[in-house]
Structures are given as C-alpha cells and as structure tokens.
C-alpha positions as CSV (number, residue, x, y, z in Angstrom):
1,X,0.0,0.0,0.0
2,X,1.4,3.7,-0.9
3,X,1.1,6.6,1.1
4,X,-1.5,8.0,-1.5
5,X,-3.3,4.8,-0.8
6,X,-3.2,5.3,2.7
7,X,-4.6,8.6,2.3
8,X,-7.7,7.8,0.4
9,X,-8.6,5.1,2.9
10,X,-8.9,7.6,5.7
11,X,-11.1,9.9,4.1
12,X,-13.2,6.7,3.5
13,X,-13.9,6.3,7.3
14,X,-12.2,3.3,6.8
15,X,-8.3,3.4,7.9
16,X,-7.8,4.7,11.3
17,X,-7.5,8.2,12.0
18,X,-4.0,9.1,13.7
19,X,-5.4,12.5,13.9
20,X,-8.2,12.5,16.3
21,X,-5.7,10.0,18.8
22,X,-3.0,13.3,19.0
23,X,-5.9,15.8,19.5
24,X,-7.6,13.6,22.5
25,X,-3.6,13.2,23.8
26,X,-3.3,17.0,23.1
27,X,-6.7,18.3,25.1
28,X,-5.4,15.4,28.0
29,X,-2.6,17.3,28.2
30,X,-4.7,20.9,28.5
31,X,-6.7,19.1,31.3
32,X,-3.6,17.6,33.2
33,X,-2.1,21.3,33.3
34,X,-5.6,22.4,33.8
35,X,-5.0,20.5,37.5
36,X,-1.5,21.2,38.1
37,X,-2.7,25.2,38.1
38,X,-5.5,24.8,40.2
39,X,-3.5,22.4,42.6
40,X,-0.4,24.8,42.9
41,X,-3.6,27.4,43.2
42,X,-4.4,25.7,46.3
43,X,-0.9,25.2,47.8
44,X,0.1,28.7,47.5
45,X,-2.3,29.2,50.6
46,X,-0.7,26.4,52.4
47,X,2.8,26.5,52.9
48,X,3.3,22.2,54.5
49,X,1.1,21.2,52.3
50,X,3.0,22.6,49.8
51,X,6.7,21.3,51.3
52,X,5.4,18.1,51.3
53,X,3.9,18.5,47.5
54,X,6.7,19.7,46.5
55,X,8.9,16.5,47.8
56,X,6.5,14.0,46.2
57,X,6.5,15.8,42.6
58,X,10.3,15.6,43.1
59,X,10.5,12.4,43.3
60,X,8.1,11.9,40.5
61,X,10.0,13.7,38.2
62,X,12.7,12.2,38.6
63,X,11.9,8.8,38.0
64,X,9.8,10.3,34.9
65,X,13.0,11.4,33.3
66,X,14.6,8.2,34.5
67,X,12.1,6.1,32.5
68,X,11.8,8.8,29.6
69,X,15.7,8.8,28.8
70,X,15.2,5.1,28.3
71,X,12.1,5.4,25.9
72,X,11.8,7.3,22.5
73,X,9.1,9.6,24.0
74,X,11.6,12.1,25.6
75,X,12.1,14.4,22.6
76,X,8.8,15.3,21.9
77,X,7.5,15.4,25.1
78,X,10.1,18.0,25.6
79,X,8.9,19.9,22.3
80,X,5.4,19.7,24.5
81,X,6.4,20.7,28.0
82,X,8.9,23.7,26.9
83,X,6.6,26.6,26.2
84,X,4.8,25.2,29.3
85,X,7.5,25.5,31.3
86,X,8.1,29.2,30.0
87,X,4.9,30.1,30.9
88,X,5.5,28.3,35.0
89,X,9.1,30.4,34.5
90,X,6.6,33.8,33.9
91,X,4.3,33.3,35.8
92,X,7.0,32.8,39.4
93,X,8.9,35.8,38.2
94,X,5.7,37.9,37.9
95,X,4.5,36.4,41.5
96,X,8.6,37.7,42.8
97,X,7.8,40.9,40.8
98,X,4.9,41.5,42.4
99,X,5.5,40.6,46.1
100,X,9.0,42.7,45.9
101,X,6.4,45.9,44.7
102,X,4.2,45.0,47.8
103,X,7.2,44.7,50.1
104,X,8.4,48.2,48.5
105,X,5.3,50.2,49.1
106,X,4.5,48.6,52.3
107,X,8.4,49.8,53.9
108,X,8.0,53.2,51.8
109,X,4.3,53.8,53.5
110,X,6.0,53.0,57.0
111,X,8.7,55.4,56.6
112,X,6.9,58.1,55.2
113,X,4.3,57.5,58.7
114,X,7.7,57.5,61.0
115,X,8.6,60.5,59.5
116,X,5.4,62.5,60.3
C-alpha cells in the first residue's frame, strides 16, 4: 500500500485516523495542566502542604525522566512541555515581581508615617 493509498482510505472512514488519537492526547494534556494550576492554586495558601507537595513531585520527576531517557518519548514530550514550562518560569517571576512591589510600598508607607 502507498502513502496516496493510505490517504484515500482515511477519508473513507475506513483506515484509522492518527489525527483525532493526537488531538484527544493533546486536550489530555490541557486538562492535566488544567490541575497542576489549580493544585499549585491551592498550595500557594498552604505552605506544609505545599513542602510536602513539592517533595513528592520531586520524586516523581525524577523517576519520569529516568524512564523517559530510556524510551523514544523524551524528545517530543520536551517539544510539549517547553513553552509550558516558560509560561511556569513567567508566571514565578511575575508572582517575585509583584511581592517585591508590595514589600516596596508597604516599607515606603512605613517610613513616610515615621517621619510624620
């Protein structure tokens, strides 16, 4: 069988469609992040919980990358989790940005009272 072959049998309905297997892998992937935000959400409020969340996803990731250097799936899931990953990066050094402005204005409004 060709490729051209190939082709006319999926717009047949009658090959299988690699297509709609990537986008229900794709929107998994959307709804796993989905609860990593909303979990880290939550653990920003509490700090143990958070220490010991932190420790277990350590752990996690490494034996991920453990297993994934010994499988063909580490490149593209890399190719996947890198503009992710620059959004986490943003997303802490906005949070750092923003306590360090808060920290700012709240020893700036204690100074300026002190001095009246």
């Amino acid at each position: 069988m060709t490729s051209g072959e190939g082709r006319s049998r999926r717009q047949d309905g009658t090959g299988t469609d690699d297509d709609s297997d990537s986008g229900l892998a794709f929107l998994m992937g959307f709804f796993a992040l989905g609860i990593v935000v909303q979990t880290g959400a939550w653990l920003w409020g509490h700090p143990l919980a958070a220490a010991a969340a932190l420790g277990g996803a350590t752990a996690v990731f490494i034996a991920l990358r453990l297993a994934l250097r010994r499988t063909a799936l580490g490149p593209p899931l890399r190719r996947f989790l890198r503009p992710l990953w620059a959004m986490v990066r943003a997303g802490i050094a906005m949070r750092f940005t923003l306590a360090r402005t808060r920290a700012a204005a709240s020893v700036t409004g204690h100074i300026d009272q002190w001095a009246h």
